[in-house]
N, C-alpha and C positions, 0 to 999 in steps of 0.2 A: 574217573578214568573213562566211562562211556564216553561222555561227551567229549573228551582228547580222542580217542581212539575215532571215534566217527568226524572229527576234522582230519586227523593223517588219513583216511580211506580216501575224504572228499579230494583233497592234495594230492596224494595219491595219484588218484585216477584223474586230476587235471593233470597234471603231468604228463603223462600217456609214459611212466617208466615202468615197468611191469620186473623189471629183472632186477630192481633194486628196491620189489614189495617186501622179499625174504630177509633182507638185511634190515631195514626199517624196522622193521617185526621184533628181528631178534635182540639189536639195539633196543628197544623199547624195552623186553621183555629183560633183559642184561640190566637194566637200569631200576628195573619193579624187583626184582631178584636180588640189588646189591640193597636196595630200602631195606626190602624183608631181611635182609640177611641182620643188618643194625638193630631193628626193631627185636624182632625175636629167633637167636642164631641158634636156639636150644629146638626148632622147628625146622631147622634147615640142613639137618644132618652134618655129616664130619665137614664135607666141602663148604657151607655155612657159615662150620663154627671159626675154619682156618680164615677162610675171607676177612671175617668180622675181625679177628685176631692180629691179622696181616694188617689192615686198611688201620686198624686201631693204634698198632705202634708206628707207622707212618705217619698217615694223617689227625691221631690222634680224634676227637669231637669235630674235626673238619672236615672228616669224609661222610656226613651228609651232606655236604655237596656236591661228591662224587654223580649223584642219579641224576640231579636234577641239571647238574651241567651236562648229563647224556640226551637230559628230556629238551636243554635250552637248545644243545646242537641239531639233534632232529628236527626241533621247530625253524630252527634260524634255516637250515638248508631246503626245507621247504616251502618257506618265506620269502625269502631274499635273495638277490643276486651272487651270481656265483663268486664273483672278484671281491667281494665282501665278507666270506664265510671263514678264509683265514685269521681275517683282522678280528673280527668277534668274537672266536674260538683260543686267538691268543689272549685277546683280554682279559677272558672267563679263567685260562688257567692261571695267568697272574694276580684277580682275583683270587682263587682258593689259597695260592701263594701266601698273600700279603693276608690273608683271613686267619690262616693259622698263625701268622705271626701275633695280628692283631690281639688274635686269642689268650696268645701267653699273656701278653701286656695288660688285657682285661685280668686274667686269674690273678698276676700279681698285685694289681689295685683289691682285689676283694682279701688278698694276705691269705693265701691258704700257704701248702707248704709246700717243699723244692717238688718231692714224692711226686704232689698229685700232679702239680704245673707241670713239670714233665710227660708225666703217665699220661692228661686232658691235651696237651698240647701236640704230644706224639714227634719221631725224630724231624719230619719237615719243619713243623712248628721253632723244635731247638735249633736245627741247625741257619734257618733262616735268620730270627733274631741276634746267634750267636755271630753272623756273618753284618750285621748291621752294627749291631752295638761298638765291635772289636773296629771298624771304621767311623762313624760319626759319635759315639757314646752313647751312654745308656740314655739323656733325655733327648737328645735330638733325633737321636736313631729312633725311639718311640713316636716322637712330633710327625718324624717321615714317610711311618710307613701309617700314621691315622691318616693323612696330609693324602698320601697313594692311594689309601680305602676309598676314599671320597672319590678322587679324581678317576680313577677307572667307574667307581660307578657313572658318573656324568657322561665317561667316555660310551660305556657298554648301553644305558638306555639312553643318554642323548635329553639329560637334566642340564638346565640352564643357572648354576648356583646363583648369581646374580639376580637372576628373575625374579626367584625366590625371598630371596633376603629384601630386593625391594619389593614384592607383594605386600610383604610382612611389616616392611616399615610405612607403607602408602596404607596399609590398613591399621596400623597403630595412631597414625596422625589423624586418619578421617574418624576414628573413635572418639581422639581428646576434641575433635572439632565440632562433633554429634550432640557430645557433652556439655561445650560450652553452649553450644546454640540450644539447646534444652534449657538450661540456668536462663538468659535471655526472654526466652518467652514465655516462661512464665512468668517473670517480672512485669513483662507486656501484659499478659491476660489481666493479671490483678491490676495494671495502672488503667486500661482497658474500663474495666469494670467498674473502680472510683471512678473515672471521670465520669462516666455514665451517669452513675449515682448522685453527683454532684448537681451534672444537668435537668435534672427529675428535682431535685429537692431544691432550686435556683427557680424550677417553674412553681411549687406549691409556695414559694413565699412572693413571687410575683401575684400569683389569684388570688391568695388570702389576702394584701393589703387591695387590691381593687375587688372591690367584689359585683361591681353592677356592669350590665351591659346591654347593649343596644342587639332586638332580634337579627338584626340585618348583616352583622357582624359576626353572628355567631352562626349562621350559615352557611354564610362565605367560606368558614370556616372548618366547618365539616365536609363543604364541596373537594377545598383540597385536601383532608384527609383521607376521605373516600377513594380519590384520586390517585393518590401516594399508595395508600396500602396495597391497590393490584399493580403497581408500575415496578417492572423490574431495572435495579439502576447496575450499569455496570461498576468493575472490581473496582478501577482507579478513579471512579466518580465518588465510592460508597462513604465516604471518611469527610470530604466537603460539603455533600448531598445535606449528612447526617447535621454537621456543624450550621448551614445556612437553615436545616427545618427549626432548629432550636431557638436559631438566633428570630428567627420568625414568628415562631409562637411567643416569645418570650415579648416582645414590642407588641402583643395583642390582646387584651382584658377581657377574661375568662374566667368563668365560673368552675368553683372548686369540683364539683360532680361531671363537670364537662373535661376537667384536666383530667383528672382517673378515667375516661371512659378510652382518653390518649393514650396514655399511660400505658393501656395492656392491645393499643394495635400499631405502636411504635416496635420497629423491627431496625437491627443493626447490622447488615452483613458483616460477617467475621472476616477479620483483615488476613493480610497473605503473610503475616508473621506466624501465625499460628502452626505454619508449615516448615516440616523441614528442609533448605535446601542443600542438597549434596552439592560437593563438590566433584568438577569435572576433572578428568585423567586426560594429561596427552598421550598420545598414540603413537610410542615409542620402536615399533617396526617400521618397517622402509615396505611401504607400498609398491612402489614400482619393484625389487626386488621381488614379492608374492605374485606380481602379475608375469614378469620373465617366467617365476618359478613354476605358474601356470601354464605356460605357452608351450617350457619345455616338458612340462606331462604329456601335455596332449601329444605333442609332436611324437612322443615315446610309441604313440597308437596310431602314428602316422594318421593324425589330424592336423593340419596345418589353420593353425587360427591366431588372431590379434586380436589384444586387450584393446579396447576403445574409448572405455569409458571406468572408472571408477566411484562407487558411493558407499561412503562410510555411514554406517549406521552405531549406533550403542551399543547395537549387541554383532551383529554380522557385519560383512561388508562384502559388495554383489559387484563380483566383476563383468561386465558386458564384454563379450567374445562376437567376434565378429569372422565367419566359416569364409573358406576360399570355395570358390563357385567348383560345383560336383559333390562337395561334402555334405552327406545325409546329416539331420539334424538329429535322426535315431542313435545314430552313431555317438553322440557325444552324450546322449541321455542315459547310454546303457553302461558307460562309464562312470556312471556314479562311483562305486566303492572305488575303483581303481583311484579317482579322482582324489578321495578323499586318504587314502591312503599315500598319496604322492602330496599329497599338503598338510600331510601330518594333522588334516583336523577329525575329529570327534564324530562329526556326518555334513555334510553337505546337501543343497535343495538346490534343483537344476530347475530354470524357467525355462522352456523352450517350444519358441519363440518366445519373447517379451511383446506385449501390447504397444500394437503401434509403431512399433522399431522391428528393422532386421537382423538382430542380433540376439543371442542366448546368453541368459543371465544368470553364473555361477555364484550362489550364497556359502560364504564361508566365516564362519565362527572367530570371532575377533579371540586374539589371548587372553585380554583383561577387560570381561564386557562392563561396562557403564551402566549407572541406576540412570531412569531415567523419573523424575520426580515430580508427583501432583504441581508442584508448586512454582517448578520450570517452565510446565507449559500454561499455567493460567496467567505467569506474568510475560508472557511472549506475543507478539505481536500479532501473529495470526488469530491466535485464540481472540483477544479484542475484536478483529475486524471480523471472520467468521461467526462468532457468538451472537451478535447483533442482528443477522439475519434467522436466527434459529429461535423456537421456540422452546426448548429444553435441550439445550446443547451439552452434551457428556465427552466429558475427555477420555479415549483409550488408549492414547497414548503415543509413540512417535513408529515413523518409517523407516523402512531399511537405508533412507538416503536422509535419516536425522530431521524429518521434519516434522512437528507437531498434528496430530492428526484426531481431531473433533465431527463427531455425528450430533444429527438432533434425532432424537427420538420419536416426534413425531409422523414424518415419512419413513421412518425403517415399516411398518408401526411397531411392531414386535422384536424381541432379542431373544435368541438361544445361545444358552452358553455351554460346552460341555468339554471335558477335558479328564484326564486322571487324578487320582491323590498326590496334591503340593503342587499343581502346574500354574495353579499361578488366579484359580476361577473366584474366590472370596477376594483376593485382593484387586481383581477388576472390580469386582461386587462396590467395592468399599470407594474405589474410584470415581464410581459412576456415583453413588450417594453422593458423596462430599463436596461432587462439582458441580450437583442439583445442589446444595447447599448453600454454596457460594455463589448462586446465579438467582436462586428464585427465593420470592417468598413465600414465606406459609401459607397466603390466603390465594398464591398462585399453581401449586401444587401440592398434592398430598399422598404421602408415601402409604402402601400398605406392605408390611416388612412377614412375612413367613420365615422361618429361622425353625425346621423342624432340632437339629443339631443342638441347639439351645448354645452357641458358644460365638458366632459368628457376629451376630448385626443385635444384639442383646446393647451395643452402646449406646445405641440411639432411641432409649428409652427415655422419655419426658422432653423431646422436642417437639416444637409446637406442629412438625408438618404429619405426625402421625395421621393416620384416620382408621377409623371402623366403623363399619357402619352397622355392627350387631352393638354397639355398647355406646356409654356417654364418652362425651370429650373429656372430661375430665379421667377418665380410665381408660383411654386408650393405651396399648403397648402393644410389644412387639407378638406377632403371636408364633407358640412354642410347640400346640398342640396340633396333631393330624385333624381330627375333628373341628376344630376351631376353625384351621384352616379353610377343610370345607364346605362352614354353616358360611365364612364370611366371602368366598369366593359366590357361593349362590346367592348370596343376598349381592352382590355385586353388578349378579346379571340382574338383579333385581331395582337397582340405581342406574344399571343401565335402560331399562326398559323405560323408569321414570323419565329421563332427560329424552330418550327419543319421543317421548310426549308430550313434552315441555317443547324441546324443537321442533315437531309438526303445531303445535298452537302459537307459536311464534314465525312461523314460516319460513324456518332456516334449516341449514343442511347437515353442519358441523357445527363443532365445540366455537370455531375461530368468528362464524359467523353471529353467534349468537353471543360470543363478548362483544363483539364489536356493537350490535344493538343495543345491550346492555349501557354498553360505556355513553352511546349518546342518547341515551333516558337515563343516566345519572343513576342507574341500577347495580347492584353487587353480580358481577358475574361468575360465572360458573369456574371450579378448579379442575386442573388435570388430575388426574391419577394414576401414578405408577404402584402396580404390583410386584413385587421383586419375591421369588421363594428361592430360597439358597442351595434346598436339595431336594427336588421335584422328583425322584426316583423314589423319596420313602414315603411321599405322599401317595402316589401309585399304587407301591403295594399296600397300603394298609386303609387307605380309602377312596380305591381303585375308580367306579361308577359316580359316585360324586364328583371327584376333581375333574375328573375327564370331562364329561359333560358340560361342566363349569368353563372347566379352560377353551373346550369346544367351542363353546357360544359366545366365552368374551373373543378369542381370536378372531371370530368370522366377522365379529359384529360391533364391536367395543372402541373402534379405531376412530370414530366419527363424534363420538360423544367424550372424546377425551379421556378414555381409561385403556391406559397400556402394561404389556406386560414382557419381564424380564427373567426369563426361569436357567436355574444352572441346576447339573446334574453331574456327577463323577461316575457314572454310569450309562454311557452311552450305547444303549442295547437299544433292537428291536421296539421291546416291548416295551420302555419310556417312552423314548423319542419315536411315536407313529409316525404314520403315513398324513392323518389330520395334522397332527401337530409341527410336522415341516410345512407341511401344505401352507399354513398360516404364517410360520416363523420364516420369512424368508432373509431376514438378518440371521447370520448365526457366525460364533465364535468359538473357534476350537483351538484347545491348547493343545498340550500333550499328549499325543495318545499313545497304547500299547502296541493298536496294529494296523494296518490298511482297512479291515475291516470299518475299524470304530470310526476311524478317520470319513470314509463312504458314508456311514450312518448320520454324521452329522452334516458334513460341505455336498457329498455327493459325488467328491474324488480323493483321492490317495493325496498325502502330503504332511497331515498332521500328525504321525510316525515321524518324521524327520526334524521335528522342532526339538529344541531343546531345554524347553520347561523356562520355571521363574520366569514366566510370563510372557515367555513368547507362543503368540499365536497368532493365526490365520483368520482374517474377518471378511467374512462374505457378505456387503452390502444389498441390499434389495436391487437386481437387477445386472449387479456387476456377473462377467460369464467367467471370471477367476477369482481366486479369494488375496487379500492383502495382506502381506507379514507385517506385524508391528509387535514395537516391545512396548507392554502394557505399561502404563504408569503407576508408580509404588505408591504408595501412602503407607505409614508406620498408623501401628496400636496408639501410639501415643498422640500422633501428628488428630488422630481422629475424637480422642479424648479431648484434646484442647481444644477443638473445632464443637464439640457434643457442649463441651462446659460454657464456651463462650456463650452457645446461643441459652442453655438453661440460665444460666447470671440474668437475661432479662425478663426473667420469670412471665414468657410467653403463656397462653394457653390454647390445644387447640380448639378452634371455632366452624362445626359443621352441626347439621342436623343428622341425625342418627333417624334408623330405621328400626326402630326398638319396638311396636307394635307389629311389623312384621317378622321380625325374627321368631317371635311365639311359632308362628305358623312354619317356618323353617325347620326348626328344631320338630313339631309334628311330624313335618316329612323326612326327616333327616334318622327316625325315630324306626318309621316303619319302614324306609326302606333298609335300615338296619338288621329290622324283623323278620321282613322278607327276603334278606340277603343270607340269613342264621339257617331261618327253614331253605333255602335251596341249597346251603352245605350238608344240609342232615340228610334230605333227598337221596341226595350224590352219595352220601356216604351209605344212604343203605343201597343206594342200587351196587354199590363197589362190594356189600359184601354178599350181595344177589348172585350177581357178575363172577366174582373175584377175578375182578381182571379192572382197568381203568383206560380211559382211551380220552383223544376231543371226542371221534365220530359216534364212542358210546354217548358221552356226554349231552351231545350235540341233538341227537336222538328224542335222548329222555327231556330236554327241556325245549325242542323244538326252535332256538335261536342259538347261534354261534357265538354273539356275542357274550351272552351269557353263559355260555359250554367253555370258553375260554377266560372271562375270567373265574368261573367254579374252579376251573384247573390251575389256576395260578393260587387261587386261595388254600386250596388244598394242598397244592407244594409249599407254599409259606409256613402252615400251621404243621405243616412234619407229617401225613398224614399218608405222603406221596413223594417218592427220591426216586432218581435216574443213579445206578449206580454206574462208577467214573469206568467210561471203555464202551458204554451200550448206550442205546437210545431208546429203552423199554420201560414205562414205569413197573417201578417194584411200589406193594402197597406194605404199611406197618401197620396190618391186621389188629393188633394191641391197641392200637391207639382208637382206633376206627370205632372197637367193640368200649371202650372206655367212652368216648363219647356220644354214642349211641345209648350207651346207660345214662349218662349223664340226662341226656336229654331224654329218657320216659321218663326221669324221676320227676323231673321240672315241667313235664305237660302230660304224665297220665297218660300214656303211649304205650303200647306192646310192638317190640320191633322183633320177638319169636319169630320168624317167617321161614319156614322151610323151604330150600333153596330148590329142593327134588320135585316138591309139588308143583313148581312153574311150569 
């Protein structure tokens, strides 16, 4: 009831009716008065019990509708138009009408007896049905007034039955169609797989009967192997590529130690079967009727404007308005809710101006938005031609005007992703995986997967593009731990530092220039590396100074030597996403947020409050001075399994050199600054109960660096040591806690922390 009561104040007082505040009131209070009276009339004195008594042989069980048809009338008349408020108001009592009827006809199906149906139904109840049945019969007169229930409700909220029933039948067909194409492809993967098999055991009986050969020959022939293994071939090349290498090796006499060394750097891209494709929906409203319906809103604000342009997208569709000269363009920005309330949609995202054009571009929310599917746009035309100039090209997904829309990785250098719970941030995640997947190979990229969650990117355990450079190839996986994370993030900066060493003795700039060297001296050249961590918010708190640092150094530094990075967060505060950390990440992708704030924190303006989740977001490329709406690209659980399985069936392995001699020394330091970070919470915790009091500028004081005055204070609000109670901005400290670890800790180092506070 607060929050009703503080919208009629709001109404209210837009209104400007001040002599119809007292009637509002008392209606309101008439209608909380006749609930209480239902609920408990043994509370509400004689006047109470008669009410309750009265409304009961009337209306029988149907005068709980009595309050809320008073609370529906208050709202509707200060909602809606005044020429409107009859017609809604008659509805609602033909409703209650046909409810008590309905009711009897309900009590009779559950078979109680004449008594109670009577007594539950109340005289409206009998008299109404008795006034049906004596004219159309007992079943039709039933059939009519369920047939009536319906249709006033459609009438009163303005339900499309139709819409409905075919929602429900286009989503019973796309199921059986889901289904059958599921059956399908796995038939594929497993035929997939033998033939492979076939090809492999076709080549060991071809070597085994020749077994001799000429050196000249067998060189030639690791030159194209060499060759092959870093070239990336596109999608609709992969499947001929594959059949012409075979047919090739197989016409060329080869030794059996030589065939196995093939063996395990033969790579198969995984076919576009593997994916599921959805089926498209036509777009059953009348467009041009939405743009009239648009024209005549505005007009309602005495804005005179024309529709110009129309682009459907998947999920919205952005009408171009075009203002008659004198008309402010603030004027129609500040129109949002109005706006959206006169087009009956959900929310609305006003462009104004559009890039480029003189016109302001209205997004509004399609009825029946469209999947828009991995596998749509990697077999689409653009993808093809744009992929070819890119060096790691990631699919995000399509534009508000339906057109496929592909970045590379390389010049973003960086990607931040942030958004709320279920907006859609794991399945870009999984997007971007599976379309490095399908473009590159293992000895051309290599993933480093953080998955603090343990539930997200755990599927892509035992593909060959893994890497880590704390452990062997042969044990690589996804890593699950905050620590782990960051031993292998420092040692990263530590492969970074190696390659900018290797690049200054080669005398090159970049990653691009030093394959290219590589490639004409017939040398293995170097891989990309993408870092991807799925929840960079719990790595913060729980090993704050390390990541930072880490993330710090590859962001500034890391872009040249081919190691990039892609962090998502569902926590879009402050204290994640810094000041450093945008400074670097100048790509960024924001889904859903909760408020204008978060939206700020991540793009640097308001907008991402106005999306509306499953995957729609806003992508701010490096340089762009607005960000782009696109509806991300789906990939299923399963569509990623078939994709994880195909490449495991070639029982890949990865192949890098690890840093396993330096990780000792890592772990060293990873060890004390651990040690060092224990003792300056103890510190803090006796100066807190020196003090008893906690501050930054105490903090800040006692260890003479701010940086570390702030995170002491974040550690100590983690560990519960330290709360802001809800309404103030003052830390409270949990004394108990404080004196429990304080003992803790003399017992473990032989400490007297006795200290009299009076003596300072």
């Amino acid at each position: 009831m607060g929050s009703y009561s503080k919208y009629l104040h709001t109404k209210i007082k837009n209104n400007k009716d001040k002599k119809n505040t007292l009637l509002v009131i008392a209606i309101i209070l008439f209608g909380v008065f006749l609930l209480y009276c239902y609920i408990r009339p043994q509370d509400t004195g004689i006047l109470g019990k008669t009410i309750n008594f009265i409304m009961m042989q009337v209306f029988g069980l149907t005068k709980f509708f009595i309050p809320f048809i008073i609370f529906y009338w208050v709202w509707y008349i200060l909602e809606s138009k005044k020429h409107e408020i009859k017609t809604k108001i008659t509805l609602v009592l033909l409703l209650t009408l046909i409810s008590s009827g309905l009711l009897k006809i309900i009590l009779r199906i559950l078979k109680l007896s004449n008594d109670k149906i009577n007594y539950f139904s109340g005289w409206l109840g009998n008299f109404f049905i008795d006034v049906v049945e004596r004219i159309f019969g007992e079943i039709f007169g039933s059939v009519i007034v369920i047939l009536s229930f319906f249709y006033i409700i459609t009438l009163l909220f303005e339900i499309s039955l139709s819409e409905v029933f075919y929602g429900v039948y286009q989503n019973l067909i796309e199921d059986i169609s889901n289904w059958l194409n599921e059956i399908k492809q796995k038939k594929k993967v497993v035929i997939s797989a033998s033939r492979y098999e076939r090809k492999l055991k076709k080549m060991d009986n071809i070597s085994s009967v020749n077994s001799t050969v000429e050196g000249q020959t067998i060189k030639k022939q690791k030159e194209e192997v060499s060759i092959k293994q870093h070239k990336i071939l596109p999608q609709d090349n992969v499947s001929e590529a594959v059949e012409t290498e075979t047919e090739k090796k197989s016409n060329i006499i080869i030794k059996k130690s030589e065939v196995a060394e093939q063996k395990t750097s033969q790579y198969i891209f995984p076919q576009i079967d593997l994916l599921t494709l959805y089926k498209k929906e036509d777009i059953s409203y009348n467009l041009e009727q939405q743009a009239k319906k648009l024209e005549e809103v505005l007009k309602e604000f005495d804005i005179d404007a024309k529709v110009v342009n129309i682009s459907v997208g998947p999920v919205v569709t952005m009408y171009e308005i075009e203002l008659e000269p004198g008309i402010k363009v603030q004027s129609v920005s500040a129109l949002r809710d109005n706006i959206a309330l006169g087009m009956k949609a959900s929310s609305i995202r006003i462009i104004a101006p559009l890039p480029s054009k003189g016109t302001i571009g209205i997004e509004i929310p399609n009825p029946r938005p469209q999947i828009v599917s991995l596998r749509e746009i990697l077999e689409s035309e653009g993808y093809k031609e744009l992929s070819k100039k890119m060096e790691l090209p990631i699919v995000l997904g399509k534009t508000v005007d339906g057109k496929p829309y592909i970045d590379d990785i390389v010049p973003m250098p960086h990607l931040l992703i942030a958004g709320s719970t279920g907006s859609g941030k794991s399945v870009c995640l999984h997007s971007i995986i599976v379309s490095l997947l399908y473009r590159c190979h293992p000895d051309y990229v290599k993933f480093v997967l953080i998955d603090p969650k343990r539930l997200e990117l755990m599927h892509y355990n035992g593909i060959p593009h893994l890497y880590d450079p704390s452990v062997e190839p042969q044990n690589v996986k996804v890593i699950t731990s905050s620590k782990e994370a960051a031993k292998v993030l420092s040692l990263l900066v530590k492969v970074m530092e190696q390659r900018y060493e290797k690049f200054a003795s080669a005398n090159v700039r970049n990653i691009e220039g030093y394959n290219n060297l590589m490639k004409s001296k017939n040398l293995p050249p170097e891989f990309y590396i993408v870092v991807i961590i799925d929840e960079f918010a719990d790595l913060i708190l729980t090993v704050p100074k390390e990541v930072e640092e880490a993330i710090q150094r590859l962001a500034q530094m890391a872009r040249a030597v081919g190691i990039h990075l892609i962090l998502a967060t569902q926590r879009p505060s402050v204290d994640v996403i810094t000041g450093v950390i945008k400074a670097n990440f100048s790509s960024r992708i924001a889904f859903q947020v909760l408020s204008k704030t978060d939206s700020r924190v991540i793009l640097d303006i308001t907008g991402a409050e106005e999306l509306l989740g499953r995957g729609d977001m806003l992508y701010l490329p490096t340089g762009a001075p607005k960000p782009i709406r696109l509806q991300g690209a789906f990939v299923s659980d399963k569509d990623i399994i078939n994709v994880v399985n195909f490449i495991k069936s070639q029982n890949l392995k990865p192949n890098y050199e690890p840093i396993v001699k330096s990780s000792v020394g890592s772990e060293k330091i990873l060890k004390e600054r651990e040690l060092e970070q224990k003792e300056d919470l103890y510190s803090a915790l006796l100066l807190i109960k020196e003090r008893r009091r906690v501050s930054q500028d105490l903090l800040k004081a006692h260890f003479r660096s701010s940086s570390k005055a702030t995170d002491i204070l974040s550690l100590l609000e983690v560990k519960g040591f330290i709360y802001k109670p809800e309404g103030t901005n003052r830390w409270s400290i949990n004394f108990d806690r404080v004196e429990e670890a304080l003992k803790s800790y003399e017992k473990q180092n032989n400490v007297n922390f006795n200290i009299d506070a009076n003596n300072n």
